[in-house]
N, C-alpha and C positions, 0 to 999 in steps of 0.2 A: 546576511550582512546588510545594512541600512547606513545611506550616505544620509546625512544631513546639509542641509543650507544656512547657512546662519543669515537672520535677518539683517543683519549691518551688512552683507554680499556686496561690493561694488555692481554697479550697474553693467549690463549684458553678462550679468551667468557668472559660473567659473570654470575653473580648467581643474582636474585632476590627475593626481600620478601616484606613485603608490612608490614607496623607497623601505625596503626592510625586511624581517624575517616573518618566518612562518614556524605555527606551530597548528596543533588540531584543537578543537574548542571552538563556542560559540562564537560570532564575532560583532561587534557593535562600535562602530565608529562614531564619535558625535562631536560638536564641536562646546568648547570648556567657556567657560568666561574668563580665561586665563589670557595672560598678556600675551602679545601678539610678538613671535619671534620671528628670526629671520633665518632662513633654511636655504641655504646654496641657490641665494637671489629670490628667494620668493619668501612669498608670506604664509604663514602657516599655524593656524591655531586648533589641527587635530588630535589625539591624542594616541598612543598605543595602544592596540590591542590584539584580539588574537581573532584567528580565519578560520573558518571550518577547512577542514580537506588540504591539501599538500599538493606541489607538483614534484611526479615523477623523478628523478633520478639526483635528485637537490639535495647535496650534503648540509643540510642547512637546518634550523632551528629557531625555536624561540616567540619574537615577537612580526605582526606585518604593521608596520603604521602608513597611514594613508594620509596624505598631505592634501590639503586643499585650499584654496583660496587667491588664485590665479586668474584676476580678471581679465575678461578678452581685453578687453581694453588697453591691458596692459601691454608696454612695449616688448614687455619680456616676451608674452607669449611668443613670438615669431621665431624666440630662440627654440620650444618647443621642451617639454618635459622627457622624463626618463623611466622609465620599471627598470632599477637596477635592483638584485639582489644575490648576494654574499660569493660572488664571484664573478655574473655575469652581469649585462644588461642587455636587456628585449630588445626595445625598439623605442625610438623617440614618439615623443607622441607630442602635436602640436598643432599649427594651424596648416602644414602641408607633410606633415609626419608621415611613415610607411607605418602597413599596419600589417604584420606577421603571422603571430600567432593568435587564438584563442583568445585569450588574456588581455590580448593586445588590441584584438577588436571590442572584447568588451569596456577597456576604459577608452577609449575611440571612441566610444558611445556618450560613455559620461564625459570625457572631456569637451567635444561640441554641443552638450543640453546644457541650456541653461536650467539651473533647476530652482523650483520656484521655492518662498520660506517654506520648510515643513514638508518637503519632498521626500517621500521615500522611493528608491530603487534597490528592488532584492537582486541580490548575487547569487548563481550556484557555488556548488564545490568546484576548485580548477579543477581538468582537467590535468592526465598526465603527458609532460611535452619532457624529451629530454634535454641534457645541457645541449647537446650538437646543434636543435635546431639554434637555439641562441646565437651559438657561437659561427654556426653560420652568416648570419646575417650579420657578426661583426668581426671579422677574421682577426682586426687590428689592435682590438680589445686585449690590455692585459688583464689574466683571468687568477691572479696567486698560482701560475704554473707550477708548478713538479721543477725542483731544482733549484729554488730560491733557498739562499742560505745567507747568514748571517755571524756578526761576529758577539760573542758573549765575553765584553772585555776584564769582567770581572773576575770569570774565570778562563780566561785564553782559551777559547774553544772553537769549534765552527758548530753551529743549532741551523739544522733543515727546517723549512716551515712548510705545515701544511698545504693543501693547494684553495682551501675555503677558508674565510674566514666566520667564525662563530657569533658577533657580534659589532652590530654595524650602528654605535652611539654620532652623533650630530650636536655640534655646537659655531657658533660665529665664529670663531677662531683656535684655530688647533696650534697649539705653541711646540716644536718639537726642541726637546734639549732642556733638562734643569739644569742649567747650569745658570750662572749668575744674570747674564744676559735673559732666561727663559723665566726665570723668577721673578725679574724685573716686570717683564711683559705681562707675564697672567697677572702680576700684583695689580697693575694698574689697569690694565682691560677688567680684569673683576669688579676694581673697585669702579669703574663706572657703568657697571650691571650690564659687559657683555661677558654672552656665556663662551666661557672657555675650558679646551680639554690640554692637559699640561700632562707630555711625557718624558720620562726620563730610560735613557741605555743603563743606565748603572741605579743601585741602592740607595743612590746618597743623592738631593738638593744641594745646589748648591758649586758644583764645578770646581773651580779653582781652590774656593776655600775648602773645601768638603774631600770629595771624591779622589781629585789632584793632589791632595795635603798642603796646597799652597795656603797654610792662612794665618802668615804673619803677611797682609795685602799689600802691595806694591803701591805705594800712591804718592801723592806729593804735599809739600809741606802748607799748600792751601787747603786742603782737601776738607778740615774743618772748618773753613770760614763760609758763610749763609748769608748773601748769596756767593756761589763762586764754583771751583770745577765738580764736575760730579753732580751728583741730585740730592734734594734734603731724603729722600728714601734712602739711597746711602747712606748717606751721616746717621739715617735711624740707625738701620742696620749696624751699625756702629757701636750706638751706642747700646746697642740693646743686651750687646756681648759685653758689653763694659759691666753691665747692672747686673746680670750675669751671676757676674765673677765678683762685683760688691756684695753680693747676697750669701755672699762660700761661707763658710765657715772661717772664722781664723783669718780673714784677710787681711792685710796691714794696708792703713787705711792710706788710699790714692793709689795703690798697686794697680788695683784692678782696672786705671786708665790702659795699660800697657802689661801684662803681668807676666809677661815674658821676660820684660827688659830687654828686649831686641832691641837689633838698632838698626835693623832696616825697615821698621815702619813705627809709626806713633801706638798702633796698638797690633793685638796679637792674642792667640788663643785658639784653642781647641778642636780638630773639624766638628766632632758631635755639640761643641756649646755655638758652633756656626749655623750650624744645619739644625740644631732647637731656637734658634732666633728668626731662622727662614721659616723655618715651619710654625711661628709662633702667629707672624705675617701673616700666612696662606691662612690659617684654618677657621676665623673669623670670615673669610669670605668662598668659602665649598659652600656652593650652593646652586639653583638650576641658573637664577641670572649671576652665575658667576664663576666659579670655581668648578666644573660640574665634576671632573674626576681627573686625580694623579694616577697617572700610570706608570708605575715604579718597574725598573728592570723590561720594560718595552721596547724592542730595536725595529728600527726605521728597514720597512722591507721595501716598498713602491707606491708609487703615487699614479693617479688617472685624471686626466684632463677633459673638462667637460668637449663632448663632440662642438666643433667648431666654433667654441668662442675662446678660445683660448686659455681658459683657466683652468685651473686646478681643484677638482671635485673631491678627491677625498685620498687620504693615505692608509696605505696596510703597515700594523703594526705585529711582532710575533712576541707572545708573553714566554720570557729567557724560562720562563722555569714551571708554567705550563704547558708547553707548545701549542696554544692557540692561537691565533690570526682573528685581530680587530681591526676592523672597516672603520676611518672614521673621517667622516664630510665634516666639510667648513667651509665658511667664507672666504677666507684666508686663512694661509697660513706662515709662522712664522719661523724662519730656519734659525736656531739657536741653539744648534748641535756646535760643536770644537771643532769640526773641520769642515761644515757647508756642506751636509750632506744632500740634504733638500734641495739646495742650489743644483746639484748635478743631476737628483732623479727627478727634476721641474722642467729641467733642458735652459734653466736661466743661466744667461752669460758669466763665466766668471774665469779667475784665473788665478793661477798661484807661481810662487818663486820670483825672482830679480827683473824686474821689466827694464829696458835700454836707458838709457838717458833721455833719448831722442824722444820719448813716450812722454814723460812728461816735465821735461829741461831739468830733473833735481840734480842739485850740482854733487850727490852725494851717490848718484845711480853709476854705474859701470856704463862702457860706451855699447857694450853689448848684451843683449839681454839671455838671463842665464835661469829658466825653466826647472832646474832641476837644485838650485838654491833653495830649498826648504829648512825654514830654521829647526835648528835641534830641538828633540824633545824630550821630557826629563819623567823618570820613574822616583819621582820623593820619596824617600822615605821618614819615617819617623823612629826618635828613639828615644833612650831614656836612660839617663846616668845611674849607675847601680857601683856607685865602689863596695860592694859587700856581696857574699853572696854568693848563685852561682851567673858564671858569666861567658855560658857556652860560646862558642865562637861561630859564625854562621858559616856555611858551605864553600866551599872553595869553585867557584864558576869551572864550566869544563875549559872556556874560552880566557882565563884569567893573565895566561901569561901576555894574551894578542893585547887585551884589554889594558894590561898595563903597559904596554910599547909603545901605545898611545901619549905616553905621556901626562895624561890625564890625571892619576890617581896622584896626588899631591894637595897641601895645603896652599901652593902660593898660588897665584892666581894675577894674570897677562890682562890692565886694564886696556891697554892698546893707545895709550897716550902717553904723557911726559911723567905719569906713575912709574910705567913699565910693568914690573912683575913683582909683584907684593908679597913677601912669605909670610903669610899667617902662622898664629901659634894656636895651641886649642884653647889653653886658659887665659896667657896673656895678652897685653898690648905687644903688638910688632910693629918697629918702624912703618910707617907710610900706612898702615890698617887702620880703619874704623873702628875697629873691636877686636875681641876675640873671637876665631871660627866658629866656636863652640855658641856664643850668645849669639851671633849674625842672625837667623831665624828661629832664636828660643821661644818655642808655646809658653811656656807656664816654667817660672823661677821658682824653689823653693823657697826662694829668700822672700819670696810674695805671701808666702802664709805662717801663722804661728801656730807651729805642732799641729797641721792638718793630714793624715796620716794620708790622704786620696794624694798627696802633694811631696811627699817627704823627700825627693829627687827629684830635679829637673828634669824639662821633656824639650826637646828640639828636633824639628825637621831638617831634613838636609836636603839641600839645592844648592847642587855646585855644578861648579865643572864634569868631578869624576859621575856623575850622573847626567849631564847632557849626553844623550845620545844621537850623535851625528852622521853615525855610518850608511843607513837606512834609513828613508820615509815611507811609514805605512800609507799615508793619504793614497785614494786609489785605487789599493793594490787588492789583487781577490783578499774572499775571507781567510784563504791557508796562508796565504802569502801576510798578512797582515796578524794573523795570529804568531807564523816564525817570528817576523821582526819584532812582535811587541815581548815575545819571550827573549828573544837575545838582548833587548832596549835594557828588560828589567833585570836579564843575569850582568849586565853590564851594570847595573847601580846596586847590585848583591855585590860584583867582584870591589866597587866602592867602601861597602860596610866591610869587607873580609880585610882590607887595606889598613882601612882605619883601624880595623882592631887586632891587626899583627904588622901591620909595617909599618904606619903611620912615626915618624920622628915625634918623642914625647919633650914637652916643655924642662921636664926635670931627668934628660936624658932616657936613655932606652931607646925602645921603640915598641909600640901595639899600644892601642886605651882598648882593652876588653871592655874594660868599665860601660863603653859603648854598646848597649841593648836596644835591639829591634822593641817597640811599643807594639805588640802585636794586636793590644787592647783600645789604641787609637788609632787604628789604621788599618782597612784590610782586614786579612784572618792572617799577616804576618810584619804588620808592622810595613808595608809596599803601599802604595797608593793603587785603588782599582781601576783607575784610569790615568795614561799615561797627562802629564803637564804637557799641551799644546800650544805652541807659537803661535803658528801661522798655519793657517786654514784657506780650503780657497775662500777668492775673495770677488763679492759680485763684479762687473763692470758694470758701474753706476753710469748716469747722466752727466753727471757733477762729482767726480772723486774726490777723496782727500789725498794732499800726497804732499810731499816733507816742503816745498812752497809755499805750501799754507802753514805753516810752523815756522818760519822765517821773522815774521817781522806779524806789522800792523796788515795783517790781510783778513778783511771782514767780510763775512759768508752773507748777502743777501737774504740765501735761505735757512740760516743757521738755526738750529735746532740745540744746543745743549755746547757747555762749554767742558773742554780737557786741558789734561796739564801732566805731559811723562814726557823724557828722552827719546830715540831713537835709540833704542835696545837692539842690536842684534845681535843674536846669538849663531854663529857663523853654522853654514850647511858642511858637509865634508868638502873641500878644495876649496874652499871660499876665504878668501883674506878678511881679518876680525877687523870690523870698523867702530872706528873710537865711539863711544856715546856722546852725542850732539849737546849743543847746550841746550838745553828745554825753556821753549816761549808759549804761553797760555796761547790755545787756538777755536775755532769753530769747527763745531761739525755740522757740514753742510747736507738739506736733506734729500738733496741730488744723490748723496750717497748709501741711500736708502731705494733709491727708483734705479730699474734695469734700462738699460740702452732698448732689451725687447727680451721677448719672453714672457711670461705669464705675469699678469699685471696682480694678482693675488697673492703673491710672494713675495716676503721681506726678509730681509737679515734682520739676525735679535740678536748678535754675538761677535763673535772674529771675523765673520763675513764680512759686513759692510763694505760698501765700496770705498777702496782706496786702494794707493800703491802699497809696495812693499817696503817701503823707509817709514810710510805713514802706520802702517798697520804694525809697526814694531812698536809704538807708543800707544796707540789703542787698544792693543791686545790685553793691558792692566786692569785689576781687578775695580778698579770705578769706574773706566770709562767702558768697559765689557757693562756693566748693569744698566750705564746711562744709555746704552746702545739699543741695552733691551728696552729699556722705559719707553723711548722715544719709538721705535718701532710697534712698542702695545697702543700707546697714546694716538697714533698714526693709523692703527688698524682699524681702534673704535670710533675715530674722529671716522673716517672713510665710510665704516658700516651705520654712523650714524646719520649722516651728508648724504648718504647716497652717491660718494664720489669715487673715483678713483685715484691713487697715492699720486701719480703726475697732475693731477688736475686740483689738487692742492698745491702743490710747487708753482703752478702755471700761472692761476689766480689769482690774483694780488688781495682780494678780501680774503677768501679763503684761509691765505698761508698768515695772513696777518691774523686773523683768529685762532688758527693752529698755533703759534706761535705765542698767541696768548693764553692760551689754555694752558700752554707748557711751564709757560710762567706761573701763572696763579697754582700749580702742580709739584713748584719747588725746582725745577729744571731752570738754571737763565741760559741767556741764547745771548747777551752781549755782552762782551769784555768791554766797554764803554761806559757800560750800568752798573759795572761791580767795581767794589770799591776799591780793589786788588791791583795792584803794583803791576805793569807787564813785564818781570824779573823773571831770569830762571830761577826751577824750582825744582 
């Protein structure tokens, strides 16, 4: 093997470390004329290859790369380098580093020469050293132990992961969570050419609209004006589903603004016509400075923090449905999973359920604080009007009779204000209704096309009541324990559909709409959403929170980062008294609530995370201000990797945040309700 020096070398030397796999084969390391990336704080323009010879007892494979370009000079050095590979790591190596093993003296060696242009030094074959002595010399190390397990929530299972992981890829920033928030993030870290790796737990981009079956979107009746809440990425988003559905066959022309005719959002449609406009997005920028690989069905197993600086080196993921474990370092990383998973296995601060009043005076908070308030969460399903035909009827839950004592299975529906309780019809108008039940979240109208046969029946999801599940929060809880709940969550919006289509009070007397069919072809492999619809997730302890105060009035965020506009939704926990929905005032998100109180300074929320209370994070949680969350979190990670700063040291600055701030702008995000031309009305 043959180290190279590249003539551009900063002055006194460099430092080297070696991070990766091994396989057997020649090995030639050299340095590329390729652009100069940036590798968990250092610089590094080496390239992969492959080592002769193996170390003993290393379930391991593949590729070794050799990182170099570490000048002494550099401040980093003193932080010192690492030989980690695919389970363990040696020994630090640096300017007062121990030196252990073999291996470990000999880059000891090359890490103190400086070496001149055109330098060669031959390597032998390693030595055989087993894993123990390694892990001796780092007892504290997690190593992918024996016993890690995880949830596969697509198909409610519990998956054991190996104790090694097989491939150990590197990018700037690792996004965890496709979900709208996670989408947001890689979109916009890509497109300013830092490389990111983008994972998802489930099959589906996309989150709420996709996976959740929520996608008739939540938003508000600015949500199209430019500038104003939300990001013009959104409004693409938007419209891109619009165009769509102009391009069908058969459309009747202006449907396909909204082709549902719902009438809880301006538009509406399909998860696969959402999750082909997400992926329409991404696939323009897969590439090394950018998009480097989606990793579909990959569950979040542990995270390692570099020795003594505090941050976070890289996360083990387990492929659902190969059982292998991928190693993957970043600079950052951004937590944009549905419940802050990242947040918990980072050790960054956070917290979930009802905080006191006393926390932070909202005059809408309880006088005591109530931990175990987790809003309900909902198993959507989708379905699809079939008056003809056959129109089997779905399972009768074992739990169906508890399930309906609940009181829950019904059409009317307890606004918790001077409404009261509203009986819905399925077809018709009802007194004090918006609509009828049936169009509330309709996908797609047949009255939208002429003689399209993919169309010839309407399609609606269902999100109600009898499908919040409040009894149980999985957040938390082991993988067995979190797999019962989310099966009872979903027999519990099955015992829903059995209601509907045998007890349900019909418009033109009776009772059952059979007519009502599971879309097993939109949804799932039965017509269920493969991942439960989440509320409330833990949520960081920012610097600077948002919390229902800052939705009050004229209160303007200094560090404002992006503007929202929803209610104070909540959706009550088991014993929790239902509080009315707030009147909704355009607000700030401040980017205090992006920054940890402490904890790993390389960790952001991209999703439900973000720092706020729990009255605030009931209006955040909607599907534009979840993407604007991500945006600004991607915008924040590449601004930082490109600054050389860190996320507080933006805040802190006053040029700095003034620049972030304008990039965000010229980005399509505004940051003041001052600048936009928008009314401060609820909306």
């Amino acid at each position: 093997m043959h180290l190279y020096r590249p003539g551009d070398s900063a002055a006194g030397g460099v430092r080297a470390s070696v991070l990766g796999q091994i396989e057997g084969g020649a090995c030639s390391v050299r340095w590329p004329d390729a652009p100069t990336n940036e590798f968990m704080g250092y610089k590094k323009r080496a390239t992969l290859c492959k080592a002769s010879g193996f170390i003993g007892q290393m379930p391991f494979r593949n590729t070794l790369a050799i990182q170099l370009g570490l000048p002494q000079t550099s401040p980093k050095a003193s932080e010192g380098c690492a030989f980690r590979c695919l389970g363990f790591q040696s020994v630090g190596i640096g300017r007062a580093g121990s030196m252990f093993s073999v291996l470990s003296l000999l880059l000891a060696v090359l890490a103190t020469l400086p070496l001149p242009a055109g330098a060669q030094i031959p390597v032998v074959k390693y030595r055989r050293l087993p894993v123990d002595v390694f892990q001796a010399f780092y007892p504290n190390m997690r190593y992918s132990a024996p016993g890690r397990k995880v949830v596969d929530y697509e198909n409610l299972r519990v998956v054991h992961a190996p104790r090694f992981p097989n491939d150990i890829p590197t990018c700037q920033v690792l996004v965890v969570g496709g979900g709208l928030g996670g989408v947001a993030a890689a979109e916009v870290l890509a497109r300013q050419g830092v490389s990111v790796i983008l994972t998802e737990t489930t099959s589906h981009l996309g989150g709420q609209l996709t996976a959740q079956g929520i996608s008739t979107p939540d938003e508000n009746r600015f949500i199209e004006d430019q500038p104003g809440p939300g990001s013009r990425s959104y409004r693409e988003l938007r419209r891109q589903v619009r165009l769509a559905y102009g391009r069908m066959n058969a459309i009747v022309p202006g449907r396909e603004r909204n082709v549902g005719v719902c009438w809880v959002s301006r538009v509406s449609g399909e998860p696969a016509v959402w999750e082909q406009a997400i992926r329409d997005r991404l696939a323009p920028l897969e590439k090394p400075l950018g998009i480097r690989r989606i990793l579909m069905r990959h569950a979040l197993l542990d995270v390692q923090r570099y020795p003594g600086n505090n941050q976070i080196s890289y996360a083990d993921f387990l492929a659902l449905d190969t059982g292998r474990v991928i190693r993957i370092g970043a600079l950052y990383i951004l937590d944009a999973t549905s419940t802050g998973d990242v947040l918990d296995l980072c050790a960054s601060p956070w917290t979930i359920g009802q905080e006191a009043q006393s926390a932070y005076n909202e005059p809408d908070a309880p006088p005591d604080a109530h931990p175990e308030w987790v809003q309900s969460f909902t198993y959507s399903f989708i379905v699809r009007w079939t008056p003809a035909g056959s129109q089997p009827i779905v399972a009768r839950p074992d739990e169906y009779d508890y399930f309906k004592s609940l009181g829950h299975y019904t059409l009317g529906y307890d606004y918790a204000d001077t409404r009261g309780t509203v009986q819905y019809k399925m077809l018709a108008n009802a007194p004090g209704a918006a609509g009828p039940f049936w169009t509330y979240r309709r996908l797609v109208a047949a009255s939208s096309f002429n003689s399209n046969p993919a169309y010839s029946n309407d399609i609606a999801m269902i999100n109600w009541q009898g499908n919040d599940f409040n009894q149980e929060n999985f957040i938390g809880k082991s993988p067995e324990e979190q797999v019962r709940i989310l099966t009872r969550a979903k027999a519990y919006a099955q015992g829903f559909l059995y209601w509907l289509q045998t007890e349900c009070p019909r418009d033109d007397g009776g009772v059952g709409y059979p007519e009502i069919q599971p879309a097993a072809d939109e949804l799932g492999t039965d017509g269920f959403a493969p991942f439960p619809y989440v509320r409330e997730s833990r949520r960081l302890i920012g610097i600077a929170p948002l919390t229902e105060c800052d939705m009050l009035g004229d209160r303007a965020a200094p560090d404002s980062v992006g503007l929202a506009l929803y209610p104070i939704d909540i959706h009550p926990a088991l014993g929790e008294p239902p509080l009315a929905p707030s009147k909704a005032l355009p607000y700030e998100l401040p980017l205090g609530a992006f920054i940890a109180v402490s904890g790993p300074s390389n960790v952001l929320p991209a999703a439900l995370d973000s720092g706020a209370s729990r009255l605030a994070a009931a209006s955040t949680r909607v599907h534009p201000t979840e993407w604007l969350i991500g945006e600004v979190a991607g915008n924040l990670a590449a601004f930082c990797v490109r600054h050389h700063v860190l996320p507080a040291q933006v805040r802190d600055t006053p040029p700095l945040l003034s620049s972030f701030q304008a990039e965000l702008e010229i980005g399509g995000i505004a940051t003041r309700w001052s600048e936009v031309g928008t009314t401060r009305s609820g909306g």
